[in-house]
C-alpha positions as CSV (number, residue, x, y, z in Angstrom):
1,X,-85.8,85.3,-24.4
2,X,-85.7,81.9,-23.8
3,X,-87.3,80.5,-19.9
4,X,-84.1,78.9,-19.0
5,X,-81.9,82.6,-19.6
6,X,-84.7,84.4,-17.6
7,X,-84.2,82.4,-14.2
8,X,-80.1,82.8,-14.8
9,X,-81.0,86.6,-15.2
10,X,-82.8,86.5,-11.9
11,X,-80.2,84.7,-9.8
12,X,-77.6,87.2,-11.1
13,X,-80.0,90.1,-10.1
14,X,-80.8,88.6,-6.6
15,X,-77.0,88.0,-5.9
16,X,-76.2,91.8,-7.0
17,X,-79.2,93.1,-5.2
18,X,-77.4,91.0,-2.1
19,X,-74.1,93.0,-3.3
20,X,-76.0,96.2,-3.3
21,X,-77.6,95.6,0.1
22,X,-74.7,94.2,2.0
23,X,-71.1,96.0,0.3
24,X,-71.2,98.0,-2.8
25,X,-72.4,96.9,-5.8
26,X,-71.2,99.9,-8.4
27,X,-68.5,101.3,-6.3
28,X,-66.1,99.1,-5.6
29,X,-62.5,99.8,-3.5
30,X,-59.8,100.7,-5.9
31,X,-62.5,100.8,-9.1
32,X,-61.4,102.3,-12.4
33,X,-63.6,104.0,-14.9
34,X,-62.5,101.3,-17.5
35,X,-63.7,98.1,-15.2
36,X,-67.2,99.2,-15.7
37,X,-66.7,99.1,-19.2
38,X,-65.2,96.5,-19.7
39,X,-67.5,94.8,-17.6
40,X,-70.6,96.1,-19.5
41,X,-69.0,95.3,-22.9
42,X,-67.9,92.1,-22.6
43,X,-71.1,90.3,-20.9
44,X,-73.0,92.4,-23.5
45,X,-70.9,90.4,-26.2
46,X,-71.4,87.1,-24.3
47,X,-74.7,87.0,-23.9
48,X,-75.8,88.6,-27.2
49,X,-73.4,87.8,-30.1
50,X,-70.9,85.3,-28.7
51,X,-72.9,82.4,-27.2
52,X,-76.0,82.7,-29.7
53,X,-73.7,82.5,-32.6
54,X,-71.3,79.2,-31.1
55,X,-74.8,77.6,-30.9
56,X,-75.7,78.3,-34.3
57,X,-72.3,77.7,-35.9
58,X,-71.7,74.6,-34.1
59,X,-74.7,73.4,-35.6
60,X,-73.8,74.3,-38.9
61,X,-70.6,72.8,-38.5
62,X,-72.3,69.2,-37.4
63,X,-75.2,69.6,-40.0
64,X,-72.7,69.5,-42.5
65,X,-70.3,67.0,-41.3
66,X,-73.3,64.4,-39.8
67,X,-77.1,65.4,-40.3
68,X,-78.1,62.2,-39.3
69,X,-77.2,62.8,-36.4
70,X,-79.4,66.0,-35.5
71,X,-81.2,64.7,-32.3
72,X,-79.8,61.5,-32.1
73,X,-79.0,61.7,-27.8
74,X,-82.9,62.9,-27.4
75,X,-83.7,59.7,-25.4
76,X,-80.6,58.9,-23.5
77,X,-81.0,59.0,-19.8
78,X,-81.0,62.5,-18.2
79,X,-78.2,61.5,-15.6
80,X,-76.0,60.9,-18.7
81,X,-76.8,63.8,-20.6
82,X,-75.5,65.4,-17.6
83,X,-72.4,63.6,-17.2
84,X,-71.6,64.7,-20.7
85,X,-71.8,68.3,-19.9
86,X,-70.0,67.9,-17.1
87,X,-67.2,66.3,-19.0
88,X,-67.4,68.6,-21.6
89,X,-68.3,71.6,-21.1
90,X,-67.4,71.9,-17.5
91,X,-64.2,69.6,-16.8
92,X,-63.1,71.2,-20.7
93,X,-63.4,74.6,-19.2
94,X,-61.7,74.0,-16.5
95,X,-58.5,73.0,-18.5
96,X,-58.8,76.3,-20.7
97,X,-58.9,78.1,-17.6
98,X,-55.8,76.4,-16.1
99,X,-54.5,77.0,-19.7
100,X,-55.0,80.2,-19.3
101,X,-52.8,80.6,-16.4
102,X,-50.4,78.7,-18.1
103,X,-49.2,80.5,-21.4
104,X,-49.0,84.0,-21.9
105,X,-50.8,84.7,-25.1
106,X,-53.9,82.6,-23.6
107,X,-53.4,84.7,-20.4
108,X,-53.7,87.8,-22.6
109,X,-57.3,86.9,-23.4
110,X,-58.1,86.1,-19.8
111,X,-56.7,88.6,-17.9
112,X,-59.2,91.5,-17.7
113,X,-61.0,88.9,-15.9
114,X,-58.3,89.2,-12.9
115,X,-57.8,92.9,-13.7
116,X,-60.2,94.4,-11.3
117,X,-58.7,94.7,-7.3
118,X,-62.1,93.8,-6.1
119,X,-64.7,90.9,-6.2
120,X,-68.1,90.9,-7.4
121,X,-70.7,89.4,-9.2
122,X,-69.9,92.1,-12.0
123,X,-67.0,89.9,-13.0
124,X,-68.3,86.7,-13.9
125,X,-68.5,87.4,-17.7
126,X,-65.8,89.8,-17.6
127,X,-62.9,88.5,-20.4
128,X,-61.3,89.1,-23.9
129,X,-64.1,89.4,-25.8
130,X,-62.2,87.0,-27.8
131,X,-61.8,84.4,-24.8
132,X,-65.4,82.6,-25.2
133,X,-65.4,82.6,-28.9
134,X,-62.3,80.3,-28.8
135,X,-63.6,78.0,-25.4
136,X,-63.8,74.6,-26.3
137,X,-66.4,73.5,-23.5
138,X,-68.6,76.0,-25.4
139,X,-68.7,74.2,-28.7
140,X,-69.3,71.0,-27.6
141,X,-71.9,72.0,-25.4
142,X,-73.4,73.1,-29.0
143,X,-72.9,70.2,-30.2
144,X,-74.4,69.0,-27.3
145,X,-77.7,70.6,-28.1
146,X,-77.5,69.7,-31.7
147,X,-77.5,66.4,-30.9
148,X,-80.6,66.9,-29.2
149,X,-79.9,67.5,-25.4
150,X,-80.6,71.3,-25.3
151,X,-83.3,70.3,-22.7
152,X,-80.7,69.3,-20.5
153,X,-78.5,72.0,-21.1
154,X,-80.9,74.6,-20.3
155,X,-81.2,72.6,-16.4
156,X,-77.5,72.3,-16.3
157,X,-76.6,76.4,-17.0
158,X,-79.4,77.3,-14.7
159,X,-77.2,75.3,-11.6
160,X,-73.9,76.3,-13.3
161,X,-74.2,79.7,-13.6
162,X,-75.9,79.9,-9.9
163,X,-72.7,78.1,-8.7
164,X,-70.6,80.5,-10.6
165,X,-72.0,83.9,-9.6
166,X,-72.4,83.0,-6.5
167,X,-68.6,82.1,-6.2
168,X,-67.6,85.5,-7.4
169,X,-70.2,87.4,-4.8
170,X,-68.2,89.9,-2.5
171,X,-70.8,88.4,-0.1
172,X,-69.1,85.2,1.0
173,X,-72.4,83.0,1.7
174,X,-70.2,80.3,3.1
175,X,-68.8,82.2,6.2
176,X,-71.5,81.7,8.2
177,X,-71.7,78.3,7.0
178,X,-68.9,77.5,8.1
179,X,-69.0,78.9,11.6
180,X,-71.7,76.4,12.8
181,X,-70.3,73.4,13.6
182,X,-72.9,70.7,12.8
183,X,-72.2,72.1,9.4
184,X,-68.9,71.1,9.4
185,X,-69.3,67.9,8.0
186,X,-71.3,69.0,5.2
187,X,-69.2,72.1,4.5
188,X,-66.2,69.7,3.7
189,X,-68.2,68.0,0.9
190,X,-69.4,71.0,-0.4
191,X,-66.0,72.9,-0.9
192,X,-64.7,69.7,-2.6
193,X,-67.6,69.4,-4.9
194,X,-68.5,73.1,-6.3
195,X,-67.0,76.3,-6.0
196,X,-67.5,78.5,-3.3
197,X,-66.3,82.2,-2.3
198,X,-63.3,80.8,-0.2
199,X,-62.3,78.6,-3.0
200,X,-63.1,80.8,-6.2
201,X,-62.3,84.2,-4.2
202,X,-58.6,82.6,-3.3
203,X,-57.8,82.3,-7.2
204,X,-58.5,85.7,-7.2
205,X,-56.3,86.8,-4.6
206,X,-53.7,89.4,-5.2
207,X,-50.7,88.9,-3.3
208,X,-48.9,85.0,-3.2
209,X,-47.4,85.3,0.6
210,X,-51.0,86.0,1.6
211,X,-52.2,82.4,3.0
212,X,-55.7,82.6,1.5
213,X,-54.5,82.9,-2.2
214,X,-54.2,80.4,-4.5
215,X,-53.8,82.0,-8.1
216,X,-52.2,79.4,-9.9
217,X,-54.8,76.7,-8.7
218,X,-59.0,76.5,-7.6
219,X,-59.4,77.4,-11.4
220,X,-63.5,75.2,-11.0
221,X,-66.4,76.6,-12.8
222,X,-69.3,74.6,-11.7
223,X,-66.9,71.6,-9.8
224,X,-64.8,72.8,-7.6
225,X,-64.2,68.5,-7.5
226,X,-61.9,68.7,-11.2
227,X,-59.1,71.3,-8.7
228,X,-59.6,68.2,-6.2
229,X,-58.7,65.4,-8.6
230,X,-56.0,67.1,-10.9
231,X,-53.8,68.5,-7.9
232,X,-54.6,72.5,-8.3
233,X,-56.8,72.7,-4.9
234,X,-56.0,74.5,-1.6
235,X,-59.0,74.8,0.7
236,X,-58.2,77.2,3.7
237,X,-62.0,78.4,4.5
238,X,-60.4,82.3,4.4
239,X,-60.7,85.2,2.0
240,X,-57.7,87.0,0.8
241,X,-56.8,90.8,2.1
242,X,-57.2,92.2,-1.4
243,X,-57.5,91.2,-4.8
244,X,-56.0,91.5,-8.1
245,X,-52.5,90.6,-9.6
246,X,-49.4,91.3,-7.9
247,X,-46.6,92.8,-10.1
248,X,-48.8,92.9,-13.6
249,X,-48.4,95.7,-15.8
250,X,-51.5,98.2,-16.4
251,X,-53.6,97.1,-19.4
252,X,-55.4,99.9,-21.5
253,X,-59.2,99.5,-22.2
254,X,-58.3,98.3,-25.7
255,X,-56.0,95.5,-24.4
256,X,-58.6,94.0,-22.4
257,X,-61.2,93.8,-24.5
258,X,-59.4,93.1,-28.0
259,X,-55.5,92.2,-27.5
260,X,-54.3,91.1,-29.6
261,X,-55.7,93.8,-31.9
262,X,-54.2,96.4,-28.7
263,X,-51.4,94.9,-27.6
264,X,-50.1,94.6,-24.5
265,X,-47.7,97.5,-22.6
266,X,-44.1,96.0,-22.3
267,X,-43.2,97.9,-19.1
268,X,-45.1,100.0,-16.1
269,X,-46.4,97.6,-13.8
270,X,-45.5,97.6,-9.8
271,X,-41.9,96.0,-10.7
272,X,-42.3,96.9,-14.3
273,X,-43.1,93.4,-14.9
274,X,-45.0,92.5,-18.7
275,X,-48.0,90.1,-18.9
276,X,-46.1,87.5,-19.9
277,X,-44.1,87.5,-16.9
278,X,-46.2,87.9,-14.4
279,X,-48.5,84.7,-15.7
């Protein structure tokens, strides 16, 4: 296992042993016996199969299109390198996300990410298992590496993926941040530059008149900062009442993890609402 997946492992484990200390980590309010499942499944798919094999078919697909170019951003300057990755893995996954929100068959893949009525660390890899095979910011952060920056990439998942999880922690870090005041200052560059547990936990909220959700907006991975510059922002430093989707219809195991091989139910949700509508 490479050095670089080992730290990421230990920031996820020290964020669920924070989850485990201070709320619940396994049992969570309104849990199903299918969320741990699908939670188990689909990170298992990630981390084994899906991102391993993106890396090695991306550089396949460049070997055979360019092998001159193998290596050929292995000197640039390291605060470029990490521009591009921003750019492209990053700001690119930020528009699939708001993609996702935005048509229903995308939404499909995405939603057994906003299926479970809780929050947690458990959900960060939580999706379609089909969702990450087709993310664009993925291949070109392959490409990336192929072109010789996989030394970079390896820095910039390790802050990534410690923004991320610690974004979807039911322990909201920034709480007591916000509550000193000296802070203040601070705390209003930080919320416009990565994603925090107001921000990211708002997206996640479940019902629209609540004032501390924002589901069709704050749709940041690592920069909270693209919400900021494309118009899909609301900062309110609260936490929503509950989570999940309002008025969604119930998706079967199968649906989350493999529509469109399951497809969706057409009727059955709170207002016997589809997917499609409720998007």
């Amino acid at each position: 296992m490479p050095a670089y997946s080992i730290v990421i492992l230990a920031i996820y484990l020290g964020f669920g042993l924070l989850e485990l200390w201070r709320s619940n980590l396994f049992i969570k309010d309104e849990q199903t016996r299918d969320d741990g499942i699908v939670e188990a499944v689909s990170t298992a798919m990630l981390l084994v199969v899906t991102q391993p094999m993106i890396v090695f078919a991306s550089a396949g697909i460049m070997w055979a299109i360019a092998p001159e170019w193998a290596g050929a951003l292995q000197g640039i300057n390291v605060l470029l390198a990490i521009l591009l990755f921003l750019v492209l893995d990053d700001m690119m996954q930020y528009w699939w996300h708001r993609a996702s929100h935005s048509f229903a068959w995308l939404y499909n893949l995405h939603r057994a990410h906003h299926n479970a009525r809780y929050m947690s660390v458990r959900l960060v890899y939580r999706n379609n298992l089909f969702y990450y095979a087709m993310m664009p910011g993925l291949w070109f952060s392959g490409v990336l590496v192929y072109l010789g920056l996989g030394w970079v990439y390896a820095g910039y998942l390790i802050v990534k993926m410690t923004v991320i999880i610690g974004a979807h922690c039911d322990v909201a870090w920034d709480r007591r941040l916000y509550s000193i005041k000296w802070l203040s200052p601070v705390m209003w560059l930080v919320e416009r530059t990565i994603s925090t547990p107001a921000t990211h936990h708002a997206h996640h909220g479940r019902h629209a008149d609540d004032p501390a959700v924002h589901y069709k907006g704050n749709y940041g991975n690592l920069l909270f900062f693209w919400d900021v510059l494309f118009g899909t922002a609301k900062i309110t430093r609260t936490y929503p009442q509950s989570y999940g989707v309002e008025n969604l219809a119930p998706a079967s195991l199968g649906q989350q993890l493999m529509w469109p091989i399951f497809p969706e139910r057409k009727a059955g949700g709170e207002n016997g609402q589809t997917v499609g509508e409720a998007v």
